[in-house]
Steps between C-alpha positions, in 0.01 A plus 500: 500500500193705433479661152510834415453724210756811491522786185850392336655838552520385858823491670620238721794446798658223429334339830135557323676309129570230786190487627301525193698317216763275695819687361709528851667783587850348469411393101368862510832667608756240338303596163530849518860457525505286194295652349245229381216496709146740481536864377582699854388851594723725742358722660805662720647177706152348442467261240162412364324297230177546256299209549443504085888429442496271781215314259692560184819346630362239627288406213820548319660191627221238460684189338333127375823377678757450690747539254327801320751829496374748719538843414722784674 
């Protein structure tokens, strides 16, 4: 995967947070249901997501183990 550098205002399908950080879209969708995965932007039927809380979330559930709590 070739690495790119995008502002972190940028918004992202859920295909392109597949593509570029490995969150599929069924995690994606099952998530927003819950309501525990990355901060979501809707945009009419679109949904969309700032690569910055994509980052923040994710940083937000880096653990020393496997039997660390992660957080919601």
């Amino acid at each position: 995967m070739e690495h790119q550098t995008f502002s972190p205002d940028r918004l992202l399908s859920r295909v392109e947070v597949d593509h570029h950080f490995g969150l599929s879209r069924r995690f994606l969708e099952v998530s927003a249901v819950r309501g525990d995965g990355p901060p979501m932007v809707k945009i009419g039927r679109s949904v969309r997501y700032r690569i910055g809380d994509l980052h923040d979330w994710i940083a937000a559930r880096r653990v020393s183990s496997t039997s660390a709590g992660v957080p919601n």
